[in-house]
N, C-alpha and C positions, 0 to 999 in steps of 0.2 A: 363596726363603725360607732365611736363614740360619739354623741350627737351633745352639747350641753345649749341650751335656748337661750336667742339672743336677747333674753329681757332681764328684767330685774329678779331677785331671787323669788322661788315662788314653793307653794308646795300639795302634795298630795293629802288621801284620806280616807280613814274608813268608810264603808260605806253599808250601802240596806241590800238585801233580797227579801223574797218572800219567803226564806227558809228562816235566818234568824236575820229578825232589822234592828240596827243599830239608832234608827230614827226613832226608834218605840212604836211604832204604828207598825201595822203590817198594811199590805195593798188595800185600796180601798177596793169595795166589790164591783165587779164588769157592768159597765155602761151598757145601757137601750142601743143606744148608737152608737157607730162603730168611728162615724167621721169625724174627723180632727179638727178644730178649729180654723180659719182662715192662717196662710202663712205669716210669718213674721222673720223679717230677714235683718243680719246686722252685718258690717263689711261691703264692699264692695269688692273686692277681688274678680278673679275669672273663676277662680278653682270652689265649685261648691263643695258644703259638709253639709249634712246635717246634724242636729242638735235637738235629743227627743228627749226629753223631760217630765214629768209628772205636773205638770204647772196649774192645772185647776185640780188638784188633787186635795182631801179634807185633810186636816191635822200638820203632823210635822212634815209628811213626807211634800206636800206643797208648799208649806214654810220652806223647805231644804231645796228643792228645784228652783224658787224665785233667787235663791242668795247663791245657788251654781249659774244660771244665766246670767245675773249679773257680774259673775268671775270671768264667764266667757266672754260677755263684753269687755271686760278688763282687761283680758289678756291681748284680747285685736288690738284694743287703745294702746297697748305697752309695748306690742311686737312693731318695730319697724316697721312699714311697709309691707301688711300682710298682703298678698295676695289674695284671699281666702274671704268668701261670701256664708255665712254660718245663714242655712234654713232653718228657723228655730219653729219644733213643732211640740204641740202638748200630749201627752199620749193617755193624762188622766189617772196615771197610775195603773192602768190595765195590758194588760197583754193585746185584747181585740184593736185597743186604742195604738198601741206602741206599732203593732204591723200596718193600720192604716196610717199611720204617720209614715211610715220607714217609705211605705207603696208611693204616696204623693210624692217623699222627697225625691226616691228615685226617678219619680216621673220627671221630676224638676228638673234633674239635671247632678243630684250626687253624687260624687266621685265615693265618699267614704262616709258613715254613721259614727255619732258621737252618742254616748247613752244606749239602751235607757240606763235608771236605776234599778228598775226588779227582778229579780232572777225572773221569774215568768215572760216576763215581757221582753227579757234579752232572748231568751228561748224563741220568740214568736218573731223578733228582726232576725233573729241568725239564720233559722230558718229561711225567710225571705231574703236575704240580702246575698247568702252562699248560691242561689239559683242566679244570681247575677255578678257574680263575683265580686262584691265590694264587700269591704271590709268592715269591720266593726269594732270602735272602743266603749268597752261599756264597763258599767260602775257596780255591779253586784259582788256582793263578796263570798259568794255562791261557786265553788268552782266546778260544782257539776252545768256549767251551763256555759262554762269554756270550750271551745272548740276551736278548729285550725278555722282563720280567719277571725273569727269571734273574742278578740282580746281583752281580756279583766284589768285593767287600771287602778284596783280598788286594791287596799291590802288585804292580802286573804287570811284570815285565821293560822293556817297551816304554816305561813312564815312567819310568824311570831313565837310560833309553837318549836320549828326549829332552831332558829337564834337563841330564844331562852334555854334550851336542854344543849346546843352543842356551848354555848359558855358556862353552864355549870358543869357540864364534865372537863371541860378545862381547866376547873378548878377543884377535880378532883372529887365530884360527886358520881355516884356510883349507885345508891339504890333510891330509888322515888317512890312517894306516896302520891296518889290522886284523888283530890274529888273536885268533882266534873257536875256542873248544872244538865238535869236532865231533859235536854233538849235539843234542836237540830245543833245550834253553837260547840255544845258538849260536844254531840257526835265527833262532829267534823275533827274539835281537837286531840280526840283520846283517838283515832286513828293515825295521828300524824305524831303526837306523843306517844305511842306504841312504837313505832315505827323508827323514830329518831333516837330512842334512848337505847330500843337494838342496835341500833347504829351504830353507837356511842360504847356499845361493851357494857352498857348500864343494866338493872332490871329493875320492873315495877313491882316491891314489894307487895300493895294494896289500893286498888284502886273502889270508890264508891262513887254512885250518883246520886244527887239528893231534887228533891224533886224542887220546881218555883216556889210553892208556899212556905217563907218562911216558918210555920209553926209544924212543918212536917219534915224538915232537914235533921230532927235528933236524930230518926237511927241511924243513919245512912251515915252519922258521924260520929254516934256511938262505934258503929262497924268498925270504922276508919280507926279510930284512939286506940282500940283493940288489939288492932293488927299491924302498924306501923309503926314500932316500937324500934325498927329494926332501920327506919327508913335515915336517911340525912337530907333530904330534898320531899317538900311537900308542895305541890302543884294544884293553884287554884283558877281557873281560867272562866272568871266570872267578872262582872262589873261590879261598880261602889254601891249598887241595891243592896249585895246578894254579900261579899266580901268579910266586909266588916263583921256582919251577924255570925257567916259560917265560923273565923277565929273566934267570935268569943264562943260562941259552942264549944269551937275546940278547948278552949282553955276551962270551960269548965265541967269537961269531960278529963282533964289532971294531964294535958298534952302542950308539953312544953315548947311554946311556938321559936320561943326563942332558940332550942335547943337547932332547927328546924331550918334549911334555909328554903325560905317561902318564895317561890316563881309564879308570875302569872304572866299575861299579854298585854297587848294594847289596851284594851280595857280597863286597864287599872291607869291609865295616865287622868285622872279627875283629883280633884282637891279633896275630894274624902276622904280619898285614899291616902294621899301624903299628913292627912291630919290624924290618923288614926295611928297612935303609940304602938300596940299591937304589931304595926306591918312595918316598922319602923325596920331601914336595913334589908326589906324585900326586894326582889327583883325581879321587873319585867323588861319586854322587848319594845322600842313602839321607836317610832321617830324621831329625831331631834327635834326640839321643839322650836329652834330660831327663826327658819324658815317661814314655819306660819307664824309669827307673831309678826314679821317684816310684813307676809302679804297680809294680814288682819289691820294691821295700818294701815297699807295703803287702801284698801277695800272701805274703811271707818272714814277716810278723808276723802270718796268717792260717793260713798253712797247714803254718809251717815249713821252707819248702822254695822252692828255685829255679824259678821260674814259666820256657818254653819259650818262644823269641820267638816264638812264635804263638800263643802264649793272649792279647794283647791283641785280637786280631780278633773272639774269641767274646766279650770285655768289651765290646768296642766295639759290636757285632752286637746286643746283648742291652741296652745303654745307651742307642742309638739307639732302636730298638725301643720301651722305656719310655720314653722323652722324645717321641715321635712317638702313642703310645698316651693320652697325657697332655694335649699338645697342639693333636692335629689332628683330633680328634672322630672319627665315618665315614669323614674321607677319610685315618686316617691310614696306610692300606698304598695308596693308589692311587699308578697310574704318576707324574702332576703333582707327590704330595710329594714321591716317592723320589726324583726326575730333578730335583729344584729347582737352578736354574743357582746359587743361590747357595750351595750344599752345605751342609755339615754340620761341626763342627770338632771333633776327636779327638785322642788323646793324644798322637801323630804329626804334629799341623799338621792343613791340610783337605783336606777330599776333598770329593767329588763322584760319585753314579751317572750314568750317560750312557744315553739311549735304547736304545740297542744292549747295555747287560749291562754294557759293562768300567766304570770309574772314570777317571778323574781329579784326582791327586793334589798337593799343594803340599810340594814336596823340596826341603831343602838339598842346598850345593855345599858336600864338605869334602875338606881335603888333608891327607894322610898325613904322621905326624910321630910321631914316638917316644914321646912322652906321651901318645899317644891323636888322634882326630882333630878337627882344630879347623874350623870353622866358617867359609866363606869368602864365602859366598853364601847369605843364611838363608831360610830357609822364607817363603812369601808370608803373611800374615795372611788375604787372603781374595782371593777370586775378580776377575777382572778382570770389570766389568759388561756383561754382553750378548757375553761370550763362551762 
């Protein structure tokens, strides 16, 4: 069932766990108390959700919660006649927090859980929400923390990591070099990078990890200059902190970047990256970027202010939601809708939930260029059939 929402175009978003956070902050540490603030409700509908958020949380990861709530309001405001009563609770950024939030809402009257953000704290509603059968959309990009019923909305690392390897073997690339940030992020990708370029009939000549401190990445890239002499694809799956320093390393280890064609993820969609000559011509995976600038508009003429690229997931979360509340009668939170092979289309392209919790997502392939990045492989329109 292809579901596209009856509102304006809108879109999705990276997002945080507590393994690697894309907010820069990790969880703040567990509260004295476990109880959640007083409720706070938006809509009027019949059909409750709830809406568990980190919203008195310190740093970014509360900055990022205040500008998703406010998305989920926008989106009620934009959906025709929702149905739908959003229970919006705080959970603090905590796991103890997030399952006292999930326990009220149910009490309340919850049909389905929206949120959290943390891997831990999706961990602590999944568990509570599966002994009651409801469902769960939540926003960590953590895929060990997906489960059946427990739906990841977030893009995962892993699909970025496929889309950029099966378009370069499309074009004819065959052996890869890696270096990989040593850490949970790393992980996740040099298994899915492993994995996909088997796939692909490719092999990883030389793969290295170098550790967060920049002043300690020479050997590990020493290593790398050494051994991948042989390679035609060098894969770098780090953000514009980390990026820019490891090429000039490379380059001044006598490794020809140009020679090189340089992949990375999502991550690389920042203005560093497009300013930096060096990666000039590189290639990563991540979203079109139209979508969000339409809802970052409309969000700047609503609220005045800069919407977080992770407030389109609670728009989207909260859009689907009323378009499936509208649509699909009694069935519309069962396993059948939400897993529908033929997914759902969002301000990002489509996605897809998968049996198993994670998603399935439709990514452009764009390359680094000084004006921004251009668009070399575009997003699929819809699912391939009986895949």
């Amino acid at each position: 069932m292809a579901l596209g929402f009856a509102v304006a175009a809108f879109g999705l978003a990276a997002c945080t766990s507590s393994s690697f956070d894309r907010l820069g902050a990790e969880a703040p540490p567990p509260l004295e108390a476990d109880a959640p603030p007083p409720v706070a409700q938006m809509g009027a509908g019949q059909v409750r959700v709830a809406l568990i958020l980190p919203l008195s949380a310190q740093g970014n990861a509360g900055i990022a919660a205040i500008s998703m709530k406010n998305a989920a309001e926008m989106a009620l405001a934009e959906f025709k006649e929702p149905n739908v009563q959003l229970l919006v609770k705080d959970d603090a950024g905590t796991p103890q927090g997030a399952q006292a939030a999930a326990q009220q809402a149910i009490g309340e009257g919850a049909e389905m859980i929206i949120g959290p953000l943390f891997a831990n704290s999706v961990s602590a509603v999944g568990a509570l929400a599966r002994t009651r059968n409801i469902p769960v959309i939540a926003f960590s990009t953590d895929a060990s923390v997906a489960a059946r019923g427990v739906y990841l909305l977030s893009f995962l690392p892993e699909s970025d990591v496929r889309r950029i390897v099966d378009y370069a073997a499309t074009r004819g690339k065959r052996s890869y070099a890696a270096l990989l940030p040593d850490n949970a992020y790393g992980s996740v990708v040099e298994a899915a990078f492993q994995q996909t370029v088997a796939r692909r009939g490719g092999r990883v000549i030389s793969l290295e990890k170098y550790p967060p401190d920049p002043t300690r990445m020479g050997e590990s890239i020493r290593r790398l200059a050494q051994s991948a002499a042989n390679a035609d694809s060098l894969f770098i799956p780090d953000g514009a902190d980390a990026v820019p320093q490891v090429v000039q390393q490379l380059e001044a280890n006598r490794v020809n970047v140009k020679r090189l064609q340089l992949l990375g993820t999502g991550l690389w969609d920042d203005p560093r990256i497009m300013e930096n000559p060096s990666l000039a011509g590189a290639l990563f995976a991540a979203p079109e970027s139209a979508g969000f600038r339409a809802f970052a508009g409309r969000y700047r003429s609503r609220y005045g202010g800069e919407p977080v690229r992770t407030a389109t997931l609670a728009y989207d979360a909260v859009a689907l939601v009323a378009a499936l509340v509208k649509t699909q009668g009694a069935q519309r939170f069962s396993e059948q809708t939400l897993t529908g092979s033929s997914g759902f289309a969002g301000i990002d392209g489509i996605f897809r939930f998968k049996a198993d919790g994670t998603n399935e997502r439709g990514l452009a392939v764009l390359r680094v260029a000084p004006g921004g990045a251009q668009v070399v492989s575009p997003a699929p329109k819809a699912f391939t059939p009986g895949t």
